[in-house]
N, C-alpha and C positions, 0 to 999 in steps of 0.2 A: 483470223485463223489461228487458232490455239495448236494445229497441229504440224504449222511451221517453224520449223528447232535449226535448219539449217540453212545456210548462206546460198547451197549449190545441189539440185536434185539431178540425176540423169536417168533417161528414159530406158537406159539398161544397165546392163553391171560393166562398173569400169574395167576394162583389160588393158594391160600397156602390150602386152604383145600383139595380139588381135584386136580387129573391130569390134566393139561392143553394138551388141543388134539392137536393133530400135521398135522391136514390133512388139519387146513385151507390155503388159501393161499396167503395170505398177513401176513406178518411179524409185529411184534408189539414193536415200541421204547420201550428201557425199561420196555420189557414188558405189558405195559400197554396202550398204544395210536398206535392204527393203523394206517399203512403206506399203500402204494399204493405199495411198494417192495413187492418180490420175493422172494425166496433165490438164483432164479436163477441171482436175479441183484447186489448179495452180494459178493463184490472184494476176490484176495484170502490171503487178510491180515485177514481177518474176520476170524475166527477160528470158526469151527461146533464142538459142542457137548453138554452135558445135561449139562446144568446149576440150577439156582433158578429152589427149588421144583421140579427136575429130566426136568426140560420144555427144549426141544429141542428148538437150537439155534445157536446164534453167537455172537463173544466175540472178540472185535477188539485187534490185537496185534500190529499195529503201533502206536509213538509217545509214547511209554511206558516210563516214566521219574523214575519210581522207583519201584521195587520188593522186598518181603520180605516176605521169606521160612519160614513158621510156621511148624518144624515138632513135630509129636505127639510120645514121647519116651516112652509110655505107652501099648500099643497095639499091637498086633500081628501081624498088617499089613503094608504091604508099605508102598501107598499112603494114602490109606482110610480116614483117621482121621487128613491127614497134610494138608493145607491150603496155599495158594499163595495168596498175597496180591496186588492189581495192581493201581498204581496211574500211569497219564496220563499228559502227556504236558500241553496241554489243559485246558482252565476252564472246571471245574467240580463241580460236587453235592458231594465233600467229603460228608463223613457221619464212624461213629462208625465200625468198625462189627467185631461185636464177642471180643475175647478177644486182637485183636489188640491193642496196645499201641498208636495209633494215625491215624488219616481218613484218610481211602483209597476210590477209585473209584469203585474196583471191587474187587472180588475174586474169584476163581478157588479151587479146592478141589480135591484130588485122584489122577488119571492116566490123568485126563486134565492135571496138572502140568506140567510134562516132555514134552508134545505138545506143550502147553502153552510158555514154555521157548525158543524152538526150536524156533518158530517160532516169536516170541518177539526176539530171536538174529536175525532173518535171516532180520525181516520188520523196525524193529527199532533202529537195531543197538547195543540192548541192551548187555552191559557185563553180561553174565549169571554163569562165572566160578564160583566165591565164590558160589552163590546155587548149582550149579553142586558138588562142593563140600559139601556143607552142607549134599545135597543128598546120598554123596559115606558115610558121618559121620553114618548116617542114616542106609543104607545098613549092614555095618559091623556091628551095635549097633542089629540089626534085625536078621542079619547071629550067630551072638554069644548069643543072647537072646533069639530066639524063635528058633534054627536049621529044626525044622520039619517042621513050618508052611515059612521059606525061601526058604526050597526045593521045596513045594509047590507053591508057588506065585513066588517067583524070578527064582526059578532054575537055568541055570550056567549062567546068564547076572551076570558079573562082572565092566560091565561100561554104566553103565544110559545114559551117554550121546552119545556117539557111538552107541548104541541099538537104541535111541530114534531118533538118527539122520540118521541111517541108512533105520527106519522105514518111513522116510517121506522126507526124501531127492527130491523122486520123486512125490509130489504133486505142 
């Protein structure tokens, strides 16, 4: 697809104050500048889900050159508060974000993660083990710190990556 130029399209125009509506139907690079796209014409490396400002979208997982698992060891939750960092083969508009030690392309955040990574091993080849690990570091830290809110949110998934992989095998 010759007329994929960007990393990140969303299904409407980004707003940081407001929701951005999801009904229109042309997709917008980066958020910001409209395409003539679909979602119906978006490959299935394009990864669907809420990005920037909760804005539905899509989030390329090929050509991924580098990952880096920000997990939050303060909070009672899984994913919520942890952060994937995404650089890309490709030239791109590095840029700062957030408390990153050095510019990435993208970021992901929550229960995108583990989709996120599934599917960055499957389209690009990407070595995901150390994060998968990181993730299990995580788990256990979660299971012995907070017991009641792990029974609640994780319940008996004992391997993030088999769950996660099991769940999407068939897309």
């Amino acid at each position: 697809m010759s007329r994929l130029h960007a990393n990140y399209y969303s299904c409407g125009k980004y707003r940081f104050a407001t929701p951005a509506p999801t009904d229109e139907s042309f997709l917008y690079s980066d958020g910001r500048y409209k395409t003539k796209m679909t979602a119906h014409d978006m490959p299935p490396w394009y990864m669907r889900g809420l990005y920037y400002g909760y804005a539905d979208g899509f989030l390329n997982t090929k050509n991924v050159s580098k990952l880096v698992y920000n997990p939050n060891l303060c909070f009672n939750h899984m994913f919520k508060d942890d952060f994937l960092y995404i650089s890309y083969n490709s030239p791109s508009k590095r840029r700062k974000i957030f408390n990153a030690e050095e510019p990435y392309d993208e970021y992901v955040w929550g229960f995108n993660i583990p989709k996120f990574l599934y599917m960055a091993e499957r389209y690009s080849g990407y070595d995901t083990a150390p994060i998968w690990q990181q993730i299990e570091e995580k788990r256990l830290w979660f299971q012995h710190t907070y017991p009641d809110d792990y029974k609640r949110e994780v319940g008996d998934i004992t391997d993030y990556r088999a769950y996660t992989q099991s769940l999407y095998e068939t897309i």
